[in-house]
C-alpha positions in Angstrom: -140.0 -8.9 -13.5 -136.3 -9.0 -13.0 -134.9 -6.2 -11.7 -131.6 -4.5 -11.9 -128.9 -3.4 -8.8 -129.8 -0.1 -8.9 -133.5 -0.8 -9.5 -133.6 -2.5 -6.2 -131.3 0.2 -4.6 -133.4 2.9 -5.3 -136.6 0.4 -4.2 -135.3 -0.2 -0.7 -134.5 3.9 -0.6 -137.7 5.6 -1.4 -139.0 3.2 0.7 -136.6 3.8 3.9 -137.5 8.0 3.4 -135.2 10.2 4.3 -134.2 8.8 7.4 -133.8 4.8 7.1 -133.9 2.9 9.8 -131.4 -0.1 10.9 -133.0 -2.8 8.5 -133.3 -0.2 5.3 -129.7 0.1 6.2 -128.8 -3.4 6.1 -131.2 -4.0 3.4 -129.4 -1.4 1.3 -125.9 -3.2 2.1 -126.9 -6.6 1.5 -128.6 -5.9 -2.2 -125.3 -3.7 -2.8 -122.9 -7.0 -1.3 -124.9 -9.7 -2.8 -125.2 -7.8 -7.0 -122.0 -6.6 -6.6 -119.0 -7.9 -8.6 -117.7 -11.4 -8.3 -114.2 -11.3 -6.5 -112.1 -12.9 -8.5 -109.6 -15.4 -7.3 -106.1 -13.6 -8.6 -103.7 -15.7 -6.5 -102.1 -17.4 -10.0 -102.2 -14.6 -11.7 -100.1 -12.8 -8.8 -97.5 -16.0 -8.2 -97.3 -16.0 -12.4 -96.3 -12.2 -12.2 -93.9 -12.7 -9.1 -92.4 -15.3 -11.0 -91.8 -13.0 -14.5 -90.4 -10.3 -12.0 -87.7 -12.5 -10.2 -86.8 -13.7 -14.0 -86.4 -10.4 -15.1 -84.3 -9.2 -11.9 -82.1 -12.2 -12.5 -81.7 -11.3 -15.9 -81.2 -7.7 -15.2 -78.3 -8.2 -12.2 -76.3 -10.5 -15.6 -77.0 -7.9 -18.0 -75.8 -5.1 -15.5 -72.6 -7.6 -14.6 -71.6 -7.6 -18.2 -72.0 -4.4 -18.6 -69.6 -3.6 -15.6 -67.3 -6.0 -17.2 -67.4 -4.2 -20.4 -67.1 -1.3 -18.9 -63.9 -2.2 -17.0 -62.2 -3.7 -20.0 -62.8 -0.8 -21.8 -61.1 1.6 -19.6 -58.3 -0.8 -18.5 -57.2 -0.3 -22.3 -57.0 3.0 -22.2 -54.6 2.8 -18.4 -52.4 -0.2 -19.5 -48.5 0.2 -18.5 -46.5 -0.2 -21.6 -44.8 -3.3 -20.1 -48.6 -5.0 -19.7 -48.8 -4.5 -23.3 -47.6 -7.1 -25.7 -45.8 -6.1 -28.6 -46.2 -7.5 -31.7 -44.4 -7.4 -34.8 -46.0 -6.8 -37.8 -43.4 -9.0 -39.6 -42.9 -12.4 -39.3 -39.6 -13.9 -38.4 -37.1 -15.2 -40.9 -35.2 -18.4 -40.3 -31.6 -18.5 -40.5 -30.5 -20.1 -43.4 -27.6 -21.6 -42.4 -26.3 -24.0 -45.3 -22.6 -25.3 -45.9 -21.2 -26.7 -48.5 -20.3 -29.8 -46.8 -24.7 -29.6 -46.1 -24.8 -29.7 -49.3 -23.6 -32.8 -50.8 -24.9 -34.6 -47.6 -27.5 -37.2 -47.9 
C-alpha cells in the first residue's frame, strides 16, 4: 500500500519514541525533503515581471514629465507680463480703399 507524507512521518516517529536517535532524525528529514513540494523554477517568471516593472517606471517618469509640463504652462498663464502677451484684435483689418478717378478709367 501506498502511503502518504504524513503517513510515513508519523511511521518513522512512533517508531523513533520519544527520544530519536541520529538516523530517526535523518530519516524524519529525508521523507519530509524528498515528499515535499517540487521547487519550481521561477527565473522567467521573475525576468518577465522585472521587465513589466522597468516598462511601467519608464512610463511613469513621461507621465510625471508631462504632468510637470502641464503644470508649468498652467501657472506661467496666470504670471505672464502684459508685454509677453499678444494682443489680438477681435476685428479684422480694413484695407484702404484708395481709388482715383484717374484709377478709374484706367485699363
Amino acid at each position: 500500500m501506498k502511503k502518504t507524507k504524513e503517513e510515513l512521518l508519523e511511521a518513522i516517529r512512533a517508531h523513533g519514541g520519544d527520544e530519536p536517535d541520529d538516523f530517526t532524525i535523518s530519516m524524519l528529514e529525508d521523507v519530509a525533503d524528498s515528499f515535499g513540494e517540487p521547487v519550481e523554477d521561477k527565473t522567467e517568471e521573475v525576468e518577465s515581471l522585472k521587465a513589466a516593472n522597468s516598462e511601467l517606471t519608464a512610463a511613469k517618469a513621461a507621465v510625471e514629465e508631462a504632468y510637470n509640463a502641464l503644470k508649468k504652462a498652467y501657472a506661467d498663464r496666470f504670471t505672464l507680463k502684459e508685454e509677453d502677451v499678444e494682443e489680438k484684435d477681435d476685428e479684422p483689418e480694413e484695407e484702404e480703399f484708395t481709388e482715383t478717378f484717374d484709377s478709374i478709367f484706367e485699363d
